[in-house]
C-alpha positions in Angstrom: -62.8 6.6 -49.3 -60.6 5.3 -46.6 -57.2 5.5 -48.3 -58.7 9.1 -49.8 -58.9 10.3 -46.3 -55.9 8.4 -44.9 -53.8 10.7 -47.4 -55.4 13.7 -46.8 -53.9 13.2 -43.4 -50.7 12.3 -43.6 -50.3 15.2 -46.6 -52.0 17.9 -44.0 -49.5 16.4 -41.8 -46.6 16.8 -43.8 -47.6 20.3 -44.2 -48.5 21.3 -41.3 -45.4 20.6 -39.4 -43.2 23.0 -40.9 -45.2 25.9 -40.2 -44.2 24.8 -36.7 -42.5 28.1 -35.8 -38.6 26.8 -34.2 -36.5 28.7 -31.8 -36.9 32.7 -31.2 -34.7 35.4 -29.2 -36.2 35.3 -25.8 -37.1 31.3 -25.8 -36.7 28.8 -23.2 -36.7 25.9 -23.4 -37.2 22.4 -21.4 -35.9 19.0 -22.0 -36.3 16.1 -20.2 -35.5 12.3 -20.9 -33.1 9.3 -21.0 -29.1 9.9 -20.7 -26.6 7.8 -20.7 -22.8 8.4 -19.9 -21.0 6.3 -21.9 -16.9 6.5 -20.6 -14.1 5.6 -23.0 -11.6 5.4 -20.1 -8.1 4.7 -20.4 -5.6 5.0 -17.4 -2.2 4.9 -16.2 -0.9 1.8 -15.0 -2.2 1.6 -11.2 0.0 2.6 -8.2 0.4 0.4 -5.2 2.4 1.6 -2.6 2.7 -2.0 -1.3 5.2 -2.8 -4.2 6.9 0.8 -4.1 6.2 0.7 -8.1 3.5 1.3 -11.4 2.4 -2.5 -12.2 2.6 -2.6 -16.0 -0.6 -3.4 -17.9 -2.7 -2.7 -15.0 -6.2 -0.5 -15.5 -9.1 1.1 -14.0 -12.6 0.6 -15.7 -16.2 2.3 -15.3 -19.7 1.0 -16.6 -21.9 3.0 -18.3 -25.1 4.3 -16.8 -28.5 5.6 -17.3 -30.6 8.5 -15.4 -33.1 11.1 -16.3 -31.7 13.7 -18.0 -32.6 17.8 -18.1 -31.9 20.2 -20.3 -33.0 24.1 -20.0 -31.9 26.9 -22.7 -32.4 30.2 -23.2 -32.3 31.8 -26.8 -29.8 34.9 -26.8 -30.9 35.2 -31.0 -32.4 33.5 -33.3 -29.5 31.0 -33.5 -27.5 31.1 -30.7 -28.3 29.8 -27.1 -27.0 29.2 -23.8 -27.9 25.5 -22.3 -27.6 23.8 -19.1 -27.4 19.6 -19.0 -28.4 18.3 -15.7 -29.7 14.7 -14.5 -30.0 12.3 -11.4 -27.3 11.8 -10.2 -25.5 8.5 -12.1 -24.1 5.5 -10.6 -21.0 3.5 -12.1 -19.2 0.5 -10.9 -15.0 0.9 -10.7 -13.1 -2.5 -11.7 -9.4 -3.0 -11.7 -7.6 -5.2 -14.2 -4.5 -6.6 -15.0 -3.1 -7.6 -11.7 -0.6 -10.0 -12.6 0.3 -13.2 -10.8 -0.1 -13.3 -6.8 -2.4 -9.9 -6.7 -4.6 -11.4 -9.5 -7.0 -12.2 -6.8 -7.2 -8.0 -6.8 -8.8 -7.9 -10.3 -12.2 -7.3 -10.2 -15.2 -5.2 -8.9 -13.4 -2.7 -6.7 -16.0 -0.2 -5.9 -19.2 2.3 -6.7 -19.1 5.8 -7.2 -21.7 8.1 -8.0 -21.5 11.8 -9.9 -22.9 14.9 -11.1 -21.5 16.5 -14.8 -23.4 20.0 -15.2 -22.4 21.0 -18.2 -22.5 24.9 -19.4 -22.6 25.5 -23.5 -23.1 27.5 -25.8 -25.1 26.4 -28.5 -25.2 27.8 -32.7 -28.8 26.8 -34.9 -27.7 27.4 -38.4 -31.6 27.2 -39.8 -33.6 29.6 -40.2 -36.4 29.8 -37.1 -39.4 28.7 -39.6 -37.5 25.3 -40.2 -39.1 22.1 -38.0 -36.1 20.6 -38.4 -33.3 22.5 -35.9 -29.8 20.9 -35.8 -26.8 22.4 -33.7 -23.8 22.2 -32.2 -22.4 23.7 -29.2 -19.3 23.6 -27.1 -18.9 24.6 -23.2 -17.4 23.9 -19.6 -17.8 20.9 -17.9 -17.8 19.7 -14.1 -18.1 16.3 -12.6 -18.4 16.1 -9.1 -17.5 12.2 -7.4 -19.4 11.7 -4.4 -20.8 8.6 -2.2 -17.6 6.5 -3.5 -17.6 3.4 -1.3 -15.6 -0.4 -2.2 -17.2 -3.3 -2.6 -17.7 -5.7 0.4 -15.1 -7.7 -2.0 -12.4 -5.2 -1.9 -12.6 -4.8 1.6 -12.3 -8.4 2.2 -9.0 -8.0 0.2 -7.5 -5.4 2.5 -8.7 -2.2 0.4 -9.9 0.1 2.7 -10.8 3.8 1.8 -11.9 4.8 -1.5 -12.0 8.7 -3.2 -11.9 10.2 -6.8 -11.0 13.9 -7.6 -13.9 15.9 -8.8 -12.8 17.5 -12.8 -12.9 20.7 -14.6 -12.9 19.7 -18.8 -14.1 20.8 -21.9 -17.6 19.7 -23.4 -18.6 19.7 -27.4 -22.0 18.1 -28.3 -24.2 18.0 -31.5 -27.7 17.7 -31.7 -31.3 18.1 -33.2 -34.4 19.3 -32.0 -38.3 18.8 -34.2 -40.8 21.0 -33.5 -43.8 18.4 -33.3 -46.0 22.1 -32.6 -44.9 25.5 -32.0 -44.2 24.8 -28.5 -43.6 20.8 -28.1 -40.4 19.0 -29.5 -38.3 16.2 -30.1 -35.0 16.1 -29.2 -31.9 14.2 -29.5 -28.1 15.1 -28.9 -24.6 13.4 -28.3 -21.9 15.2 -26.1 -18.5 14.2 -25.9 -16.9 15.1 -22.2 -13.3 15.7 -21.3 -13.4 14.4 -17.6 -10.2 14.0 -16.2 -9.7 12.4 -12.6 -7.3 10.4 -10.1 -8.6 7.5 -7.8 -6.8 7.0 -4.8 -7.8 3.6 -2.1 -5.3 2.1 0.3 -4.0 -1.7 -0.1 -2.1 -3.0 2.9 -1.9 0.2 4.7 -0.2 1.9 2.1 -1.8 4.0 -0.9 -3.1 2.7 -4.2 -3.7 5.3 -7.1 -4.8 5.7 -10.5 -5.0 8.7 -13.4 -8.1 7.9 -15.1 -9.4 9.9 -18.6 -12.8 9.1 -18.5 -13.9 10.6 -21.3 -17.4 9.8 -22.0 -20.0 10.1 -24.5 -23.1 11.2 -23.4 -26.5 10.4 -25.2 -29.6 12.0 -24.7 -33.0 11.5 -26.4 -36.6 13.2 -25.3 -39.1 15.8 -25.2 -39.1 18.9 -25.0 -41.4 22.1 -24.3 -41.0 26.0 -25.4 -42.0 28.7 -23.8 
């Protein structure tokens, strides 16, 4: 009787969600959960005015990071959307590399930076609006804003002293899928690739230390969301 009623469910279930009626002309909707900016940096070789040169094989690195993520969209169809990604603000640690010989004692934790990437797209759901199931993909306009930079207690003890990164405008592209768990409540995941381009600029000796950095990050995104 158990298992009878057991599969009853799970077949009502699997019935029942498709009816689920997905995204309408007119729709918004509300995402929230966990993001996390994921950079694939590369840089130029670092800049230090001290030497009056580029030191070869020298880099800038960032961590990844974690924050609560927000998505809002508005249906201009049945299939297309416009869609905003905001979140807390997130917090990376910078690191230089490849100092060679005497400056090796530069390598290391060189600072913090935290930043802000609203991201403007436009998104395309090729389904049809009965589907539960709603993939898309979407491209847009990025911009990161770089605020509260500050070194490390580390780096200052070095002689670093001043610290500042160039906020970016880049091109966004992202793919992702939403399940309607009810007519209004959904799952969501999505993956965005950023172009974020920036330069970092500190001071060594009294004289200016800089950096071209690509950032370049992936950006994952998983939650709920809610349509109204």
């Amino acid at each position: 009787m158990k298992k009878t009623l057991l599969a009853s469910s799970l077949i009502a279930l699997a019935l029942a969600a498709p009816l689920a009626q997905a995204h309408k002309a007119g729709d918004i909707i509300v995402r929230a959960g966990a993001v996390t900016v994921d950079p694939h940096e590369s840089s130029s070789d670092i800049w230090v005015g001290a030497l009056g040169t580029d030191v070869a094989g020298t880099k800038a690195t960032l961590d990844s990071n974690t924050q609560l993520g927000l998505n809002f969209a508005y249906m201009i169809t049945d299939n297309i959307g416009i869609e905003l990604l905001a979140a807390t603000p997130f917090s990376h640690d910078v690191g230089v590399k490849g100092m060679p010989g005497p400056y090796a004692g530069l390598n290391g934790k060189l600072g913090e930076l935290k930043h802000l990437p609203p991201t403007l797209s436009v998104v395309y759901y090729p389904l049809d609006s009965s589907s539960a199931f709603q993939p898309y993909v979407g491209a847009g306009l990025n911009y990161t804003w770089f605020f509260d930079t500050k070194l490390s207690s580390a780096a200052e003890d070095k002689g670093f002293s001043g610290f500042d990164l160039d906020d970016s405008w880049g091109l966004a592209g992202l793919v992702g899928l939403d399940y309607m768990l009810t007519d209004n409540l959904l799952l969501n995941a999505q993956v965005r690739y950023v172009d974020i381009d920036t330069k970092g600029t500190t001071s060594f000796g009294g004289r200016e230390v800089e950096v071209d950095v690509d950032v370049d990050p992936f950006v994952y995104m998983v939650g709920l969301g809610y349509k109204f």
